[in-house]
N, C-alpha and C positions, 0 to 999 in steps of 0.2 A: 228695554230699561225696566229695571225695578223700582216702583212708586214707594217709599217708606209712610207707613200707614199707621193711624192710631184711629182706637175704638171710643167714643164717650157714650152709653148706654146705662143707666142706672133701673135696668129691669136684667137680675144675673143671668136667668134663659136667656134671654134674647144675646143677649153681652155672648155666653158662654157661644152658642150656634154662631155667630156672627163673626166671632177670633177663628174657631173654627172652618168656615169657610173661606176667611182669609190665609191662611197661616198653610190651607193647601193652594194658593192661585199661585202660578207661577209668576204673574206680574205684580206682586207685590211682597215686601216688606213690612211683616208687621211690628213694629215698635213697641206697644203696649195697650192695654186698656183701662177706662177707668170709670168707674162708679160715679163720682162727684166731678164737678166743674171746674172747682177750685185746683185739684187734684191734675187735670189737664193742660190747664193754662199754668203752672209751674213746669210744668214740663215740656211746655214749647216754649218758656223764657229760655231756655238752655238749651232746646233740642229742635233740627230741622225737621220738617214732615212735608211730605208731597200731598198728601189727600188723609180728610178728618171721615171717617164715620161718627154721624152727628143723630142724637137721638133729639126730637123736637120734646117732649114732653116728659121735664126729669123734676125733679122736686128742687125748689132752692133755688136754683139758676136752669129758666128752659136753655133751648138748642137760641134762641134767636139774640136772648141777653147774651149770651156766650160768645156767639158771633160779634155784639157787638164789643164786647172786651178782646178782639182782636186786634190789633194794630195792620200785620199784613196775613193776606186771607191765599192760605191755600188751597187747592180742589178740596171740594166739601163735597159728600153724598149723603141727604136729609135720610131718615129712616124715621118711621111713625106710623100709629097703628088708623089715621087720619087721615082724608082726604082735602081737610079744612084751610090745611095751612100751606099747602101748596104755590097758591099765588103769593102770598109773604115770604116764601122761603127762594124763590127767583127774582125777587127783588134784591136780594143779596148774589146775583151771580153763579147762586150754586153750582156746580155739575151736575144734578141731578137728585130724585126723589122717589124714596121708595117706600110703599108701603110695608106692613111687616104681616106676616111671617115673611122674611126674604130666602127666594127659592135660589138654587144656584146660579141657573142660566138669567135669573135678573141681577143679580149680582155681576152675572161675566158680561150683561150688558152694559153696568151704568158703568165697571171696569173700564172698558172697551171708548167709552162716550170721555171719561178721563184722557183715556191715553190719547187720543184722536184729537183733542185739544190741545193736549201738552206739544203732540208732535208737530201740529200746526202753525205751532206759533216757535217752534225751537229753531236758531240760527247760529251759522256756523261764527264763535265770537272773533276767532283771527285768521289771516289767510293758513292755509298749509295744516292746520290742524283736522285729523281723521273725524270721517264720521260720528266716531262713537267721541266727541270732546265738541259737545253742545251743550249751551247754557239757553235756559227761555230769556228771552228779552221783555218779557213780560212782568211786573210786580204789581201786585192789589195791594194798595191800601185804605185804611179809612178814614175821609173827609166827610166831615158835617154828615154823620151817619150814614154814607155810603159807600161803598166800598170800589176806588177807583182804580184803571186799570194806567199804569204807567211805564211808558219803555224806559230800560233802565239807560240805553243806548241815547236816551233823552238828559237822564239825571246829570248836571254839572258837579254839583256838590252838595252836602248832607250837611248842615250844622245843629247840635247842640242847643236844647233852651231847655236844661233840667229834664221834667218828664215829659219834653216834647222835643222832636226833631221841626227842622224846615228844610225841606226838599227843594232846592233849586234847580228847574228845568232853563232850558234857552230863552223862554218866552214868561215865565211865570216860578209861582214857588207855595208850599203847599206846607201847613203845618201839621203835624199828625203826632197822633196821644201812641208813644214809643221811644226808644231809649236807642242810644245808637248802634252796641252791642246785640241788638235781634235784628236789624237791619245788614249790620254786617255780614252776617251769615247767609241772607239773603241774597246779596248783591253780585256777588262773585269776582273769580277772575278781574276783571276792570275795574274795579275797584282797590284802592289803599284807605287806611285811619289812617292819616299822617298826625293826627293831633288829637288830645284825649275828647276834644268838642267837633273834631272833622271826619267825615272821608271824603274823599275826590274822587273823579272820574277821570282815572290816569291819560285816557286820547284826551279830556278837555284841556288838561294842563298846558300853558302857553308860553314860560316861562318859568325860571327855577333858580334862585338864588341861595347864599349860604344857610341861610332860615327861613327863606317863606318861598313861595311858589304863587303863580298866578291864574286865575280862571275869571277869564269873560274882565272886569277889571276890582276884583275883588282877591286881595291880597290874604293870604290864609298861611298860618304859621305853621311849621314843620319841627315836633318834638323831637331833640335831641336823643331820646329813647328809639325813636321812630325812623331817624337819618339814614343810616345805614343799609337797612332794608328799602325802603323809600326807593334811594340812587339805585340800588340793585334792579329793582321792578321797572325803572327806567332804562335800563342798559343804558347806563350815558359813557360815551366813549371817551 
């Protein structure tokens, strides 16, 4: 698999060698890079990414404020000319830390510690489907400034509270600073928005009537914009 990768480094050497070194790995994808912070997180409101190159030490917003303006946290590899920050930076789950100058073969290694994760935790989502048509069942997000790890295979359904989502698992429910639009793209396959404040987790679905549908005993409306597709992703016969 190819990892889709973006650069955040606000020192242009380091930024410049660092795209560079990406841009020939053959396991990865690079997306873009960027100077500022602000600049980054506009562009994963709209765009997926497998793994951040993360500089800790940028003017305006460091690596760690950054992280925390994440909602779901993808593979991160820290880079920093610092040994300092090391233990705060695995308190966030990171993949991985690298000092800088970053040589190549440390680069194919903390690569390497990436994909050895990812493939770890990847499961096949329905019977019959190949090899290559795996989703991680894995998502991070951030509660009460930590970044937790949640099977999506757990999530019943997602609702809507403005600029907060509530994550409903079997057992509990979780609120997180996110919109439900970056969550979507997240989620995958088993997943539907049925409703401009919902998504669902199509196997929890129990029930299904002319406009709402059922999960656990929490009744959840099905927008008329939405119906058609909806039944479709059901195959209801």
């Amino acid at each position: 698999m190819k990892l889709r990768s973006i650069i955040l480094e606000d020192n242009k050497v380091a930024r410049i060698a660092l795209e560079r070194l990406c841009q020939n790995h053959k396991s990865l994808e690079h997306l873009a890079s960027f100077e500022k912070a602000q600049d980054a997180l506009s562009f994963l409101e709209e765009n997926e990414v497998d793994l951040i190159w993360l500089d800790v030490e940028m003017e305006g917003m460091n690596g760690f404020e950054f992280l925390n303006q994440l909602a779901v946290l993808p593979a991160v590899i820290m880079t920093t000319s610092s040994k300092e920050y090391a233990y705060e930076a695995f308190q966030y789950s990171i993949a991985d830390y690298i000092q800088k100058p970053i040589t190549k073969p440390r680069l194919n290694m903390a690569i390497e510690k990436v994909l050895e994760k990812i493939n770890a935790s990847e499961q096949v989502m329905t019977s019959g489907t190949s090899d290559s048509s795996v989703e991680s069942d894995n998502i991070y997000v951030k509660i009460d400034r930590k970044f937790v790890r949640l099977k999506k295979s757990d999530i019943s359904y997602i609702e809507n509270l403005g600029d907060y989502v509530k994550i409903y698992t079997e057992t509990e429910s979780f609120i997180v600073l996110t919109v439900l639009k970056s969550l979507e793209k997240k989620l995958g396959s088993g997943f539907f928005r049925v409703h401009r404040s919902f998504i669902v987790n199509l196997s929890k679905i129990l029930d299904v009537d002319e406009n709402n549908l059922v999960i656990k005993n929490k009744v959840i409306p099905i927008s008329r914009r939405q119906k058609s597709e909806f039944l479709q992703r059901l195959n209801i016969l």
